[in-house]
C-alpha positions as CSV (number, residue, x, y, z in Angstrom):
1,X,-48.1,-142.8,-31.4
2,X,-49.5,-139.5,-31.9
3,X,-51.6,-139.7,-28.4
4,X,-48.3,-140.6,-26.5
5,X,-46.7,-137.6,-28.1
6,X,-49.2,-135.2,-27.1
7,X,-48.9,-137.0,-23.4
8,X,-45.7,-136.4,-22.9
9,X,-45.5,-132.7,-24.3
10,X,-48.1,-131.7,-21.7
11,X,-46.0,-133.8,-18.8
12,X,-43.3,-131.4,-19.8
13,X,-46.0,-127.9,-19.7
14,X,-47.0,-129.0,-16.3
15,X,-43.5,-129.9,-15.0
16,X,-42.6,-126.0,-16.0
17,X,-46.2,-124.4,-14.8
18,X,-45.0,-125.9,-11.5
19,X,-41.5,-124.7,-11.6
20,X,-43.3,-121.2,-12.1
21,X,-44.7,-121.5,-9.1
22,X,-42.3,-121.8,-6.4
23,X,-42.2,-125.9,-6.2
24,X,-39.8,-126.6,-3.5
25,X,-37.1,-128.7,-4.8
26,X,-34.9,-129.8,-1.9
27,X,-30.8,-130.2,-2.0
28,X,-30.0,-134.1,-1.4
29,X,-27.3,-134.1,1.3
30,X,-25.7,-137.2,2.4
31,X,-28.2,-137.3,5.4
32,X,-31.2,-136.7,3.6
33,X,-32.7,-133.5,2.3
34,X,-32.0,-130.0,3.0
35,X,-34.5,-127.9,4.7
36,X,-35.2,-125.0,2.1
37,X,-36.0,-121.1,2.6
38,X,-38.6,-120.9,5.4
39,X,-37.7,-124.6,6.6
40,X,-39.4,-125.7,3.6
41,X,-39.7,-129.7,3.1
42,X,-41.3,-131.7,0.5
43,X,-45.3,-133.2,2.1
44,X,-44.6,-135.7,4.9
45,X,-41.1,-134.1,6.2
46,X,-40.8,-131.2,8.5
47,X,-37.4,-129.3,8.9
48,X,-35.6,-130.2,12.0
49,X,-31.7,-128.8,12.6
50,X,-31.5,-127.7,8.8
51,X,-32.6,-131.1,7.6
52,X,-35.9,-132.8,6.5
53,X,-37.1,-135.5,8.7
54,X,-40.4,-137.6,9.0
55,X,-43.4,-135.4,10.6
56,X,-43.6,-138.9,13.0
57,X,-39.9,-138.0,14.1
58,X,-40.0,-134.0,14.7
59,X,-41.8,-134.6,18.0
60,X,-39.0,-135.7,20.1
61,X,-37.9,-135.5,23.5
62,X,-35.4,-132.9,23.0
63,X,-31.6,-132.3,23.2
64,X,-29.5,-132.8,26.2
65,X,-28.0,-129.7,26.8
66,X,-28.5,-125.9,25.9
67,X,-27.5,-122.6,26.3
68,X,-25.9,-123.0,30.3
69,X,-25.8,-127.0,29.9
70,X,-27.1,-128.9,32.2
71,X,-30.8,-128.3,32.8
72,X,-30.7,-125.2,30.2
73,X,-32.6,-124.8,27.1
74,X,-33.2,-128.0,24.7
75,X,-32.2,-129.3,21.2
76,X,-35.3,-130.0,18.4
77,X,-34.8,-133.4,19.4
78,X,-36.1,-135.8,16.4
79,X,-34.4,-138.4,14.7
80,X,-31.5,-139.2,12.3
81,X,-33.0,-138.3,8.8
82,X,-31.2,-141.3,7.6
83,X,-33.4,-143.5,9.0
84,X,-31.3,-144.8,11.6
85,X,-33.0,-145.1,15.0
86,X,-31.0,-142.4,16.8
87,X,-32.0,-138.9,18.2
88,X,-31.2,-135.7,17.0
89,X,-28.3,-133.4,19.3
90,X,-30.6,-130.9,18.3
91,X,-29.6,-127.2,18.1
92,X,-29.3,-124.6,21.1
93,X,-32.6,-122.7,21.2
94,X,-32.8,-119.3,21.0
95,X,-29.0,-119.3,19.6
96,X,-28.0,-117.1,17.1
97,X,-25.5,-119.1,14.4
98,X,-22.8,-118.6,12.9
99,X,-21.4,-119.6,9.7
100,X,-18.0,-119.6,10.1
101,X,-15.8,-122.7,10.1
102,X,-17.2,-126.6,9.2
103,X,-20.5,-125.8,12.1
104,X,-21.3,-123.3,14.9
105,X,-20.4,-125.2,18.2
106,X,-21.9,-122.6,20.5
107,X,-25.3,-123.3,18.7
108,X,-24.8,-126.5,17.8
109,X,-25.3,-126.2,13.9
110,X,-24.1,-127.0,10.6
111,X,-23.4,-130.8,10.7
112,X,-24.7,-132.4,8.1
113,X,-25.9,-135.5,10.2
114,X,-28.9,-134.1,12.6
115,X,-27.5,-137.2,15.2
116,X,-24.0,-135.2,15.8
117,X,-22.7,-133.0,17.9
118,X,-20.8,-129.8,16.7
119,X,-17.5,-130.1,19.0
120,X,-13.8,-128.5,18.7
121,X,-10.6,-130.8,18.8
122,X,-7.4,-130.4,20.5
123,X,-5.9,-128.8,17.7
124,X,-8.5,-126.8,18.2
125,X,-10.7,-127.1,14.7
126,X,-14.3,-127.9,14.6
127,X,-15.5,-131.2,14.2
128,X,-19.1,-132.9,13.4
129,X,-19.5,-136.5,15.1
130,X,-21.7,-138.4,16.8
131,X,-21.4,-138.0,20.8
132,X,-19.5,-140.7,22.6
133,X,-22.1,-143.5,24.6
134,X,-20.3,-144.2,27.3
135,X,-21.7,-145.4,31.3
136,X,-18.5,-144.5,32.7
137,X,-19.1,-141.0,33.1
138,X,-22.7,-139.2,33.5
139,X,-21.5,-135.7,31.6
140,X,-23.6,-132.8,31.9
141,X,-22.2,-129.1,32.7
142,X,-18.9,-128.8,35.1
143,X,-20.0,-132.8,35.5
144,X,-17.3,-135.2,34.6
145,X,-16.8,-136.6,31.1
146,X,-15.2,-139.2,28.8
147,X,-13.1,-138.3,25.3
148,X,-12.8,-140.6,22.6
149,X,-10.6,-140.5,19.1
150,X,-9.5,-142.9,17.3
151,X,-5.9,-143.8,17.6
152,X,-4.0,-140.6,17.1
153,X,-7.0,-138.9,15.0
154,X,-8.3,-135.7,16.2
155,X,-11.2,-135.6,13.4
156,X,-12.2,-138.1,14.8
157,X,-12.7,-136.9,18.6
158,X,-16.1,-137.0,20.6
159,X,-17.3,-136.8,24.2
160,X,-20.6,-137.2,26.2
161,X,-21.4,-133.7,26.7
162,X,-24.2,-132.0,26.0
163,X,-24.9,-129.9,23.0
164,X,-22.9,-126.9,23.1
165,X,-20.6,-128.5,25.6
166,X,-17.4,-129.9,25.2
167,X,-15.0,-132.0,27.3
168,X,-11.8,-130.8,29.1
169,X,-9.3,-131.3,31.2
170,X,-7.4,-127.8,32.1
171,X,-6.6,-129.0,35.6
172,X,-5.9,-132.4,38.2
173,X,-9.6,-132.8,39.0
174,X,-10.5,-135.2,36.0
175,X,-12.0,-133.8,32.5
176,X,-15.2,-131.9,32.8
177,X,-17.6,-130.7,30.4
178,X,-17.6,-126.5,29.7
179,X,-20.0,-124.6,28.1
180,X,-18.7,-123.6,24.8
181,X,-19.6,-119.1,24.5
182,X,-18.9,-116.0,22.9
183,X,-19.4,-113.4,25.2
184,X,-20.4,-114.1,29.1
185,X,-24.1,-113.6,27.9
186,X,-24.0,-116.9,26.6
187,X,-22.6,-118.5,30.3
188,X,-24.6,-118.9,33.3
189,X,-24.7,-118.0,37.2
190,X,-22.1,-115.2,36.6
191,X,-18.9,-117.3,34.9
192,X,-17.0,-115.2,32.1
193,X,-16.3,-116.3,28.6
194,X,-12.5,-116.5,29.4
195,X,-11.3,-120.4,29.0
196,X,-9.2,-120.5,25.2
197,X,-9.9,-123.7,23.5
198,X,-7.7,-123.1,20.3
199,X,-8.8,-122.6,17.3
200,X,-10.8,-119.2,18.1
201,X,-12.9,-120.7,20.6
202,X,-13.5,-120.4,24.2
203,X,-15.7,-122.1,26.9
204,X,-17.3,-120.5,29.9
205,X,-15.1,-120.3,33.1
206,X,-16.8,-122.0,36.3
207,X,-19.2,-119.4,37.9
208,X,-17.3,-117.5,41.0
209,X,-17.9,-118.9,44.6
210,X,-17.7,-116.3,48.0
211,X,-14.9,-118.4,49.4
212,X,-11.9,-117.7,51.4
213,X,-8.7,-117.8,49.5
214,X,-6.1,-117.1,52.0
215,X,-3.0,-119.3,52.2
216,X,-4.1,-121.9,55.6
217,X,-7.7,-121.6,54.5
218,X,-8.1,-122.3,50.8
219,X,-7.5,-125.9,50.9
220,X,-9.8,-126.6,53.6
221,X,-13.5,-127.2,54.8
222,X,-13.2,-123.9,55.9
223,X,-13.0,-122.3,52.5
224,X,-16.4,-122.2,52.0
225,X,-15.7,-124.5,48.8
226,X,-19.4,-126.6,47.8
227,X,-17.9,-129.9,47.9
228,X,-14.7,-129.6,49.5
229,X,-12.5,-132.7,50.2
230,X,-9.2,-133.3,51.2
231,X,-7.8,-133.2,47.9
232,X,-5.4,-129.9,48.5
233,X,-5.7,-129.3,44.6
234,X,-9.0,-128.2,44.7
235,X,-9.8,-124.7,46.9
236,X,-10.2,-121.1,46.3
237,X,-8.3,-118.9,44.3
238,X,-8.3,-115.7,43.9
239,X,-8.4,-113.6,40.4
240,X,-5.7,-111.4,39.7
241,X,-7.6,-108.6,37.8
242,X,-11.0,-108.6,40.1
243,X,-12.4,-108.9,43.4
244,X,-13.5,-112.5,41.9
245,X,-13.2,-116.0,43.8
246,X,-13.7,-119.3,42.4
247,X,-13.4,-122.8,43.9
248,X,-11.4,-124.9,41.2
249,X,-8.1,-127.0,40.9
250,X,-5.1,-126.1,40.3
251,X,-3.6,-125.9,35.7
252,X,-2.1,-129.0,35.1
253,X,0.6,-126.9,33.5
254,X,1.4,-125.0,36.6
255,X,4.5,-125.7,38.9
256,X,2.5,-124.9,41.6
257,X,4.8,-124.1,44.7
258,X,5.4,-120.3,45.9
259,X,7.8,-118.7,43.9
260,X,7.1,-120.4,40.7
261,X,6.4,-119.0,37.6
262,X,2.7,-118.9,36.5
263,X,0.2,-117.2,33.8
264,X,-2.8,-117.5,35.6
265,X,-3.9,-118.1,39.3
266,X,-4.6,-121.7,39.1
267,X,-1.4,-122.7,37.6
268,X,-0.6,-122.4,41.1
269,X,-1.9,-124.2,44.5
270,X,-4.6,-123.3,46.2
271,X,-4.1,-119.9,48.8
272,X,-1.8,-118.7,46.4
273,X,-2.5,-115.9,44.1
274,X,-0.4,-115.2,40.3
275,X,0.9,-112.1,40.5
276,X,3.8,-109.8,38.8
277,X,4.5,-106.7,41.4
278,X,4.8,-104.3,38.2
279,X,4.6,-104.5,34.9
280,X,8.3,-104.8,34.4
281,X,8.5,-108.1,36.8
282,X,7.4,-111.6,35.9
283,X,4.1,-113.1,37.4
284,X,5.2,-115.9,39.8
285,X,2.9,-117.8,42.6
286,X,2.8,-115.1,45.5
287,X,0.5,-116.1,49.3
288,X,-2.7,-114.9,49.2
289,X,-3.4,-112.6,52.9
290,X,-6.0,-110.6,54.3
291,X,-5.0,-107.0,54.6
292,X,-5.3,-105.8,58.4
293,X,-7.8,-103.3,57.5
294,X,-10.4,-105.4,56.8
295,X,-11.1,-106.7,60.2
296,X,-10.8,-110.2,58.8
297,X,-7.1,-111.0,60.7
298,X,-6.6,-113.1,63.4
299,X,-3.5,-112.2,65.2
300,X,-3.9,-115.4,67.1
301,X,-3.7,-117.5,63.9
302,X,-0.7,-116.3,61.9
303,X,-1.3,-118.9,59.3
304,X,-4.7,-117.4,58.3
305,X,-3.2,-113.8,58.2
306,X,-1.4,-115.4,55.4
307,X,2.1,-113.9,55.5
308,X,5.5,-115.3,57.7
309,X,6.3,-111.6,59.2
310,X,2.6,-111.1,60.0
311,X,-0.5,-109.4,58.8
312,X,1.9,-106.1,58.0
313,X,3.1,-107.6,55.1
314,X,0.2,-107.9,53.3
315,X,0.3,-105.6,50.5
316,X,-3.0,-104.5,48.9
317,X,-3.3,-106.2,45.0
318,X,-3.3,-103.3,42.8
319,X,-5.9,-103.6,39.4
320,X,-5.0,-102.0,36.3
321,X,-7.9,-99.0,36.6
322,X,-5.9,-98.0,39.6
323,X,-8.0,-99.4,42.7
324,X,-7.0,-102.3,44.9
325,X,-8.4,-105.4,46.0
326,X,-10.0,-104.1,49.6
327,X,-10.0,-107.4,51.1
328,X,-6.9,-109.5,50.0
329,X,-3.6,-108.9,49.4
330,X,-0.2,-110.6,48.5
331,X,2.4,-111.4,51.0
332,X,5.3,-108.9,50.3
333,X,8.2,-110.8,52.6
C-alpha cells in the first residue's frame, strides 16, 4: 500500500515539474486541437490554419485561391483535423488577419473547421462553411459561380469560389466570383476596392479595360471589350469620378434607358455614362461622346460622335478636384 502511495505522489511531482516547464497543453476545439503560441502542437501534429493536424497531412497541395484569386497565392492546404478525408481552404498567404467578426474573409481565417471557407451572406454577416461542390460551374476569379443555402437560411450559404472569393451577382451577366479586399492593395491588375457587400465588406471591382465607351460603340466588337458578344448588356462604361473604363454589364437594379435615374454607371446601358450636371441635380443615365477636341470625332458617323445635334454638344465631364475628363464627355441636348 505504502509503495502505491509513494507512486502516485511522485506522478503528481512530475505532472507539476512539467507544468513548470512550459508543457504545451492545447485547447480542444470541436475540430480538433488548437494550435498554441508559436503554432505549437502536441508530437506528431503540426499547426495548419490555427489548428493541429497530422504531420502526414500538412504537406498538401494547397488552397484554390489567394490574394488576386485565380492563379494568386495559395492556402496551407492539409486536411480536415477531424479526420475526415477533405482538404483544407487554407488561409491567404502573406495576409494580414483580422479579428473582427466570426472570421477574416479577406484572409480566409478564423473558422473553426480548417475544411471551410470564410464567406459573407446576403445579409451581409460572416459565415464559416464548407465550399459548395458543384460541376456546374468552374469558379475561379471574375469566373462564373454557383450559390447554395438552404431553403431560406443565409447561415447557411456557400459557393465554389476560391478562398478569399466570394460569389455575386451585381449585374445580368450570371453570378461571378469577386475578390473579397480592404484597400486596392489587396486587388490585382489595377481594380479598386469599391464593390459594397454589406455588412462592412467590400470585394474588388473588375480591373479597368482601354475601351471605347461612346454611345454606337460601347456595345459592340468595336469597343475593344476582351470577349465581346452580342449581348448589348455587356460593353464599356465609363466612370463618373476618373478617366477609368471598364468592360462589364449593366446593375441589375438599374432602369437602364437614357434619362433614367441611376447611382452608378452601370445601373445604366452600355455607351451611357451616370451623371448629375451639378451638385444640386440628380444623377440620371446621360450619352457618353467624344469631345471634338480630341481628334477622335468622325463627322461622317454622327452616331459615334455620340450626341443627336452633333459633336458640339458634347460637354466635357467635370471631376470634383476641378479638371475634366479630356477625352469624353456627356451629350448636353
Amino acid at each position: 500500500m505504502r509503495s502505491a502511495h509513494v507512486l502516485a505522489v511522485r506522478a503528481l511531482l512530475l505532472g507539476a515539474l512539467l507544468a513548470s516547464a512550459g508543457c504545451f497543453r492545447p485547447k480542444i476545439l470541436p475540430g480538433g486541437f488548437a494550435c498554441g503560441s508559436n503554432d505549437a502542437c502536441p508530437d506528431g501534429l503540426s499547426c495548419a490554419n490555427h489548428i493541429c493536424v497530422s504531420d502526414a497531412g500538412v504537406v498538401g497541395t494547397g488552397g484554390t485561391g489567394g490574394k488576386g484569386g485565380a492563379g494568386g497565392k495559395g492556402g496551407t492546404g492539409g486536411v480536415d483535423a477531424g479526420g475526415v478525408d477533405r482538404p483544407c481552404t487554407g488561409a491567404i498567404a502573406s495576409c494580414p488577419s483580422t479579428d473582427a467578426g466570426l472570421c477574416d474573409p479577406v484572409c480566409n481565417t478564423g473558422c473553426g473547421e480548417c475544411y471551410q471557407k470564410c464567406s459573407v451572406n446576403t445579409i451581409g454577416a460572416s459565415t464559416c462553411n464548407e465550399p459548395y461542390k458543384t460541376t456546374l460551374t468552374a469558379g475561379g476569379l471574375l469566373q462564373l459561380c454557383s450559390q447554395y443555402a438552404v431553403a431560406t437560411d443565409p447561415t447557411t450559404q456557400s459557393d465554389n469560389c476560391g478562398p478569399g472569393q466570394v460569389c455575386l451577382e451585381p449585374n445580368n451577366c450570371g453570378a461571378r466570383c469577386y475578390q473579397f479586399c480592404r484597400s486596392n492593395s489587396d486587388c490585382t491588375n489595377g481594380a479598386s476596392c469599391s464593390r459594397d457587400v454589406g455588412g462592412g465588406y467590400k470585394t474588388c471591382d473588375v480591373p479597368p479595360v482601354d475601351c471605347d465607351p461612346v454611345i454606337g460603340a460601347a456595345s459592340k466588337v468595336s469597343s475593344r471589350c476582351p470577349g465581346m458578344t452580342a449581348n448589348s448588356l455587356f460593353g464599356c462604361y465609363l466612370s463618373a469620378t476618373s478617366t477609368t473604363t471598364v468592360c462589364d454589364c449593366q446593375n441589375t437594379n438599374g432602369g437602364g434607358v437614357e434619362g433614367s435615374a441611376c447611382s452608378q454607371s452601370r445601373d445604366c446601358f452600355a455607351g451611357l455614362i451616370c451623371y448629375a450636371t451639378s451638385s444640386s441635380q440628380p444623377k440620371k443615365c446621360r450619352r457618353v461622346c467624344r469631345l471634338p477636341g480630341d481628334g477622335g470625332v468622325v463627322l461622317s458617323q454622327p452616331d459615334e460622335g455620340g450626341c443627336n445635334s452633333g459633336p458640339t454638344a458634347c460637354t466635357a465631364i467635370a471631376f470634383s478636384d476641378g479638371t475634366t475628363n479630356p477625352t469624353y464627355g456627356f451629350c448636353n441636348d
